[in-house]
C-alpha positions in Angstrom: 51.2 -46.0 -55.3 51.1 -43.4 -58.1 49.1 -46.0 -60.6 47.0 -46.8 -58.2 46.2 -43.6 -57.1 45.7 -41.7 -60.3 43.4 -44.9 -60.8 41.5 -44.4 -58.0 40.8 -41.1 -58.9 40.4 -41.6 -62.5 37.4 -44.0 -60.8 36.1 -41.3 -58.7 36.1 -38.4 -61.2 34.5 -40.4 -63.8 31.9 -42.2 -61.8 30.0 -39.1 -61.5 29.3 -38.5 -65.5 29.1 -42.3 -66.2 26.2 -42.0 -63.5 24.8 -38.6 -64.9 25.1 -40.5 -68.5 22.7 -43.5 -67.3 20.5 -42.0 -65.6 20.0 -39.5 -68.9 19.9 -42.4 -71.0 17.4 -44.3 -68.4 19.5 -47.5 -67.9 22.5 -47.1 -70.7 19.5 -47.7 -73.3 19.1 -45.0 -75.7 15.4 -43.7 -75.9 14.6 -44.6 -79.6 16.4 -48.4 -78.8 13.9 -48.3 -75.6 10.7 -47.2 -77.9 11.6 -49.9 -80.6 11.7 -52.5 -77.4 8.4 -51.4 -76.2 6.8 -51.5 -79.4 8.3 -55.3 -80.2 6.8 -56.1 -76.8 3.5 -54.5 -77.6 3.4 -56.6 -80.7 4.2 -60.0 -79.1 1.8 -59.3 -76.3 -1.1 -58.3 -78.9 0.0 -61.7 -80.7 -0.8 -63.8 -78.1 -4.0 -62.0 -76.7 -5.2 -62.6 -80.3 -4.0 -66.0 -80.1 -5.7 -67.0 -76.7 -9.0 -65.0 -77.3 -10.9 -68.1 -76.7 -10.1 -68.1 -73.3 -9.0 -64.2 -72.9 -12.6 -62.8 -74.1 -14.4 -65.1 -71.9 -12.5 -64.3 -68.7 -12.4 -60.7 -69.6 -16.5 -60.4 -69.5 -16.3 -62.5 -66.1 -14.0 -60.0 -64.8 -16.2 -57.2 -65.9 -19.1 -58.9 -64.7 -17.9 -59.3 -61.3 -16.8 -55.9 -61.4 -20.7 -54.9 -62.2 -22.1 -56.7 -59.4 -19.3 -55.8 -56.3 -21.8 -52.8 -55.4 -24.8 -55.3 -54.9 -22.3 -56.6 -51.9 -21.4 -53.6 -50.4 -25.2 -52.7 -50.3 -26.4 -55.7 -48.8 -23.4 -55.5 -46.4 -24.1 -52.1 -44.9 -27.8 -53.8 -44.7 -26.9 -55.9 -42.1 -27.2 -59.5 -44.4 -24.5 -61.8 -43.6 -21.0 -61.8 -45.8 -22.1 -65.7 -47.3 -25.6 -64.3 -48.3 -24.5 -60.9 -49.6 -22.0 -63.0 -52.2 -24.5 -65.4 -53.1 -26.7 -62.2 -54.0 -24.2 -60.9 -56.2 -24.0 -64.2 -57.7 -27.4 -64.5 -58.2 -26.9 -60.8 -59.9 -24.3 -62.0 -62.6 -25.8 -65.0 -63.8 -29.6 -63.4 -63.8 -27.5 -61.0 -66.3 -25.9 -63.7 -68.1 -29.1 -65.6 -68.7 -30.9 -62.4 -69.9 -28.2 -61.5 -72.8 -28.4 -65.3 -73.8 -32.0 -65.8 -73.7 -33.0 -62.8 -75.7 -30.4 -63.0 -78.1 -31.2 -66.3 -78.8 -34.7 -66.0 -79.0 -34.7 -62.9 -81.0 -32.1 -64.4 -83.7 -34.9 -66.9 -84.1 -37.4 -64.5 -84.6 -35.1 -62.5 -87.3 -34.7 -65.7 -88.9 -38.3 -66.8 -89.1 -39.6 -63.3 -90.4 -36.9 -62.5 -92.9 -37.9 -64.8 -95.9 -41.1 -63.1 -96.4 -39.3 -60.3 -97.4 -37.8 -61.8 -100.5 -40.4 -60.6 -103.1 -40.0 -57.5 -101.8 -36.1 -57.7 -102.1 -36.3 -58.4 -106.0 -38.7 -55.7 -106.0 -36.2 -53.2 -104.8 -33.2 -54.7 -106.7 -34.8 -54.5 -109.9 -35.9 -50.9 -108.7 -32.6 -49.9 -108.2 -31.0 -51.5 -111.3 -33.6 -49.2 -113.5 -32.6 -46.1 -111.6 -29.3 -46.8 -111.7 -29.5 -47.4 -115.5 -31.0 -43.8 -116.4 -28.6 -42.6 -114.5 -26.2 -43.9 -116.9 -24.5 -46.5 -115.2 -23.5 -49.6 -116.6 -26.4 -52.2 -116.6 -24.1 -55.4 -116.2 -21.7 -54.5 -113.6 -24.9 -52.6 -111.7 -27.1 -55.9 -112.2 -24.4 -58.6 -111.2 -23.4 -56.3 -108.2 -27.3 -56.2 -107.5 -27.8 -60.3 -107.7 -25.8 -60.8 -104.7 -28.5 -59.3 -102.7 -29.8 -62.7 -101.7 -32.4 -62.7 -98.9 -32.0 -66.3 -98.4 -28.1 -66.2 -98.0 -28.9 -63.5 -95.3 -31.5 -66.3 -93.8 -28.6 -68.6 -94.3 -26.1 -66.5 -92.5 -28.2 -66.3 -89.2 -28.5 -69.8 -89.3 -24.7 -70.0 -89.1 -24.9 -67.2 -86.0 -27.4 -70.0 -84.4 -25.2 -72.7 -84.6 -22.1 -70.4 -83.3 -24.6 -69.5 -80.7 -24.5 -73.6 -79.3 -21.2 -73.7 -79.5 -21.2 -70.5 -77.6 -23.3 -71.9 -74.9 -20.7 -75.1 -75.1 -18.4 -72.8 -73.4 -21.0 -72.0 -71.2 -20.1 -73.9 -68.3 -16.9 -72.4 -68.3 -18.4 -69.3 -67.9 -20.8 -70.0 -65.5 -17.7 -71.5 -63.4 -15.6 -69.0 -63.9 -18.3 -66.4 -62.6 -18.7 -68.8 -59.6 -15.1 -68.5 -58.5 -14.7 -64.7 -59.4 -17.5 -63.5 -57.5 -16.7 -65.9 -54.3 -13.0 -64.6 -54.5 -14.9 -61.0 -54.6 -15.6 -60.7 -50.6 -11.8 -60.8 -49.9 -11.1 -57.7 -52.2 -10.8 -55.5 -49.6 -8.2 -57.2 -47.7 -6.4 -57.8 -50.7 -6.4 -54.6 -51.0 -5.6 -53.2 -48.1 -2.5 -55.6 -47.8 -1.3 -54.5 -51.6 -1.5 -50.7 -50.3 1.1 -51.1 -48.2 3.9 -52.5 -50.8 2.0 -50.9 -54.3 0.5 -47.9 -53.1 0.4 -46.0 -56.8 -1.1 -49.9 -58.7 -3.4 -49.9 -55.7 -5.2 -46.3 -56.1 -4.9 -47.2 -59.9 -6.8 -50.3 -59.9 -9.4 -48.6 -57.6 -10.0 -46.0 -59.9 -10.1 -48.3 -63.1 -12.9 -50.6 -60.8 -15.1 -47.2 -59.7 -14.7 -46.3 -63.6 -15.8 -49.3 -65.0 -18.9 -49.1 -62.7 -19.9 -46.3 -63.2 -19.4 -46.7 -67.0 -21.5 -49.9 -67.2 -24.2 -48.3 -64.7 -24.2 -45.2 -66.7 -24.3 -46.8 -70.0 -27.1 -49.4 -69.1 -29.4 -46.4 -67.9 -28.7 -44.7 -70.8 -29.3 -47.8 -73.1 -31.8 -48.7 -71.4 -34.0 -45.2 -72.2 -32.7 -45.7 -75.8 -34.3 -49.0 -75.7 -38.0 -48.4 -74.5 -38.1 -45.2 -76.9 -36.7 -47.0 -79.6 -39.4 -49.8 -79.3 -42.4 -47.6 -78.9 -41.1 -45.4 -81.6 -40.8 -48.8 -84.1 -43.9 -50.0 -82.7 -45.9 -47.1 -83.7 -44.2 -46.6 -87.0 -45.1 -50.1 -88.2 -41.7 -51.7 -88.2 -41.6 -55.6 -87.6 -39.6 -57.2 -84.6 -39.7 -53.7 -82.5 -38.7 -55.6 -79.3 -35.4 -57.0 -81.1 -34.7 -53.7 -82.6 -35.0 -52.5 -79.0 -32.7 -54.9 -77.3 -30.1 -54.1 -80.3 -29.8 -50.6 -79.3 -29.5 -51.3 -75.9 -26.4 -54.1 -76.3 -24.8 -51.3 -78.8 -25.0 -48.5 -77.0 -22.2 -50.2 -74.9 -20.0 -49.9 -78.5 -18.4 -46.7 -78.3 -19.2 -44.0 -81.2 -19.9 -47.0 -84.2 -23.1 -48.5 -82.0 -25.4 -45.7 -83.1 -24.9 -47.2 -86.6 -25.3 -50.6 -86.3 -28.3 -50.0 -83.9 -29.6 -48.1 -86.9 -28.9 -50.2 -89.6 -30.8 -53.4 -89.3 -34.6 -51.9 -88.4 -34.0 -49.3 -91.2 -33.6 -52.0 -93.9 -36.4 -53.9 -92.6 -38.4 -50.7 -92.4 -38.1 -50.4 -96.2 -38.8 -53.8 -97.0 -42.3 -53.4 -95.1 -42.9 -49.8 -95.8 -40.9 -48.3 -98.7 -38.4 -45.3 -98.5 -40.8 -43.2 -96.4 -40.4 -45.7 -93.7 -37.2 -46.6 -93.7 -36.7 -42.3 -93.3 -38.9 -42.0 -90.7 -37.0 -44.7 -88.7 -34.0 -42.9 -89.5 -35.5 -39.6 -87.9 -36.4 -41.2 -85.1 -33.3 -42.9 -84.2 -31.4 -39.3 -85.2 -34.1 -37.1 -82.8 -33.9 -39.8 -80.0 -30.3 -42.1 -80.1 -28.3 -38.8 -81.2 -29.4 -36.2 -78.5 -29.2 -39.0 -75.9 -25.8 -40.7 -76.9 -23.9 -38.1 -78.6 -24.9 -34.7 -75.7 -26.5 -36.2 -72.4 -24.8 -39.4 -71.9 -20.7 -38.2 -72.4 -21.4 -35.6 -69.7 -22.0 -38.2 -67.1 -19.6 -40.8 -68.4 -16.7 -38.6 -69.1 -15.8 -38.1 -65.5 -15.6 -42.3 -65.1 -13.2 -43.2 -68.0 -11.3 -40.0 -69.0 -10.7 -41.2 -72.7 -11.3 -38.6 -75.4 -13.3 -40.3 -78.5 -10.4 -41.0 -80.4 -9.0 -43.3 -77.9 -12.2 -44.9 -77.6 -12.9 -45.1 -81.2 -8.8 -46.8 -81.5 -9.7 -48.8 -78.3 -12.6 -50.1 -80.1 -10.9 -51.4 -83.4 -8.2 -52.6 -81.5 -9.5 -54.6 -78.8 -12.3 -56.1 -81.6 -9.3 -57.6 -83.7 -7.6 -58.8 -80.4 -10.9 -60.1 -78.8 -13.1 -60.3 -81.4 -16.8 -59.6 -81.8 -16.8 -59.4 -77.5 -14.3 -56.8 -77.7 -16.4 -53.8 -79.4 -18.7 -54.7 -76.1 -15.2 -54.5 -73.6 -13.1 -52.1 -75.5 -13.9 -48.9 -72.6 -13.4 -51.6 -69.6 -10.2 -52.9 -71.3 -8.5 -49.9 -72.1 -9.2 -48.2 -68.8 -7.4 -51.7 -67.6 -4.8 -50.8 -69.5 -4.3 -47.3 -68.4 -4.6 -48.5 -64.7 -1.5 -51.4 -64.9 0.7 -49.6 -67.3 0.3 -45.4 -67.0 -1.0 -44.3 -63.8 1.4 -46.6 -61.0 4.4 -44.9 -63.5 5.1 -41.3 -63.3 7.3 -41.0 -66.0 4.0 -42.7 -68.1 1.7 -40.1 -67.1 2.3 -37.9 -70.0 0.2 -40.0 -72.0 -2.6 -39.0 -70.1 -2.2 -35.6 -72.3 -2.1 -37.8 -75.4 -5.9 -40.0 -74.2 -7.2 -38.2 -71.6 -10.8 -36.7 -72.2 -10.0 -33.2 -70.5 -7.1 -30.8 -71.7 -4.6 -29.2 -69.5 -6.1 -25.7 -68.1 -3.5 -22.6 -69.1 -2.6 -23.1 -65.1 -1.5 -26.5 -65.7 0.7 -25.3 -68.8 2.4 -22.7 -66.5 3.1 -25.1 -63.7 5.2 -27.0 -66.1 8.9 -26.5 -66.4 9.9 -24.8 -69.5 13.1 -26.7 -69.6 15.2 -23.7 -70.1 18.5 -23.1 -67.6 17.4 -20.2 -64.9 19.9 -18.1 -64.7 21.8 -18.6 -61.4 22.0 -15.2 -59.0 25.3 -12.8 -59.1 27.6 -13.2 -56.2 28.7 -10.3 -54.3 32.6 -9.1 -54.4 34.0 -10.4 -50.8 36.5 -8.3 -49.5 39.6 -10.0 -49.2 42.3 -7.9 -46.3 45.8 -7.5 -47.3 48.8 -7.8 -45.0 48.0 -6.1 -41.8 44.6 -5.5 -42.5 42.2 -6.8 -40.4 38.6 -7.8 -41.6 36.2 -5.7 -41.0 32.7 -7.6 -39.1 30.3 -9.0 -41.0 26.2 -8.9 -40.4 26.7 -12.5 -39.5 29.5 -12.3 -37.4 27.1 -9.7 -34.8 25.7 -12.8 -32.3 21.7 -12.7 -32.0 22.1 -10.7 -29.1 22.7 -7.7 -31.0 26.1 -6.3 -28.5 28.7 -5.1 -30.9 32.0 -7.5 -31.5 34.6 -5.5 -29.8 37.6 -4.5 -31.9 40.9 -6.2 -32.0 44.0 -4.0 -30.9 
């Protein structure tokens, strides 16, 4: 009886510390042992997105697609049109977007391919140009001259006929695509069922994948407005300037400005160096201005203000979202890398409320000073004094207290 009892108590009195000691330790894991487990996950899961990003990338735009076209439902739904009619809008929306990117990239690769080689007297021009200058400047002639002989306008020629052949095999997987779509935007007149029935179990992963859906619209809305204003001004601005192939120059800085912080650039890039094959150095800086004056003061002050409110990233998350999402997807991922990380944010931080910490750590907005004083310091507070009781001795008899007076407020008569 003894044993056992002493056991039974050992049990009891340690059951409350072995409990205090795994919920400290969330689950007996220490916390570096649980950060080394989360990072090997990360890894294996990045693995095999990079693995499958034949299929992943694919089904990734679909998803964003869809996503882009749910408000051409709801509109056409509060119009009165039938639920069957309002999805086959929205599917007549997708692929009328799918067909548009295909077409005119297509098209306008043909184009750049066509109009490039009769720049290549002009490219030995500017190589031998540069190797003179570079030579009275002191530099070595042979390394300078062998570095410039690699500038080969027909292996550039070359190179887009390789991105026209990886364009057919591109529109191989078409089909799946277009399927894919077809299912996806079907499936998309039952969201709000689905929804409402996942509320009930999921509350936290539902109003977090609402949010990440509103954001991504409102991203891709904002961003093709945007783009698109880029776009027209770009291509009136080339036009008038003399550049060649204004209209694909256009369409370029319309498709990057959905790059975060790096499309600017490679908007810039291509119809600068064509500017100075056709017009010298004082083209190529005039379509530099112009793309500083116009792409800058639209993309870099106007266009954050409206989409900062949507995806709540501050630029360096987007800029890390963009180089990692391009290794995992590929080329298709600089074009998903806001959508995909929001995705992200929705499934792992926001359902969790011990993950929403790294909201502080990607989040576009800082804490206010009163959301730094609503946080606990961590420090003990110092628990209040208690007041000396009275304790009678032998033959005393306590005197009343204010609770012992009954609500009534008539005395407690006195004991004899």
């Amino acid at each position: 009886m003894t044993s056992s009892g002493s056991t039974g108590a050992g049990a009891t009195s340690n059951s409350p510390s072995s409990a205090a000691a795994v919920t400290e330790t969330g689950g007996g894991l220490p916390r570096v042992v649980k950060v080394l487990l989360g990072a090997a996950a990360a890894l294996v899961v990045a693995g095999g997105i990079r693995a499958a990003n034949d299929i992943l990338a694919p089904v990734m735009l679909a998803l964003v697609l869809t996503i882009a076209v749910a408000p051409v439902r709801g509109v056409a739904l509060r119009r009165g049109v039938p639920r069957w009619a309002a999805t086959v809008l929205a599917m007549a929306a997708v692929y009328a977007i799918v067909l548009f990117l295909a077409v005119s990239v297509a098209v306008s690769l043909v184009q750049l391919a066509a109009t490039l080689p009769q720049y290549a007297g002009q490219v030995d021009d500017l190589t031998a140009q540069v190797h003179d200058t570079l030579t009275k400047l002191g530099v070595a002639s042979a390394p300078s001259g062998q570095a410039l002989s690699q500038l080969d306008l027909g292996k550039l020629s070359g190179l887009l006929a390789d991105m026209l052949s990886g364009l057919l095999s591109v529109l191989s997987s078409f089909f799946f695509l277009a399927t894919l779509l077809f299912f996806m935007t079907a499936d998309g007149g039952s969201t709000h069922l689905r929804t409402a029935v996942l509320r009930r179990s999921r509350p936290a992963l539902t109003e977090a994948l609402i949010r990440f859906t509103h954001g991504t619209q409102t991203y891709l809305i904002v961003s093709a407005v945007f783009g698109g204003i880029v776009a027209v001004l770009d291509t009136a601005a080339l036009w008038l300037i003399g550049v060649p192939l204004a209209g694909l120059w256009g369409l370029l800085a319309f498709v990057t400005n959905f790059i975060p912080n790096v499309g600017f650039f490679i908007g810039l890039v291509p119809p600068a160096l064509l500017g100075l094959l056709e017009g010298g150095w004082k083209m190529m800086l005039a379509v530099i201005l112009v793309y500083c004056v116009l792409n800058v003061v639209i993309q870099t002050f106007i266009q954050p203000r409206y989409v900062s409110d949507a995806v709540g990233l501050n630029m360096t998350t987007t800029f890390l979202s963009l180089a990692v999402w391009t290794y995992l997807l590929g080329p298709l991922g600089a074009l998903l890398a806001v959508p995909m990380t929001l995705l992200a944010r929705a499934l792992l931080v926001d359902p969790d409320e011990s993950a929403h910490w790294v909201d502080l750590l990607i989040g576009s907005a800082p804490p206010t000073p009163e959301d730094a004083a609503a946080v606990p310091t961590g420090e003990p507070v110092a628990a209040p004094k208690a007041e000396p009781v009275a304790v009678p001795q032998a033959g005393e008899v306590a005197a009343p207290q204010a609770d012992d007076v009954p609500k009534t407020g008539k005395p407690v008569p006195e004991h004899t």
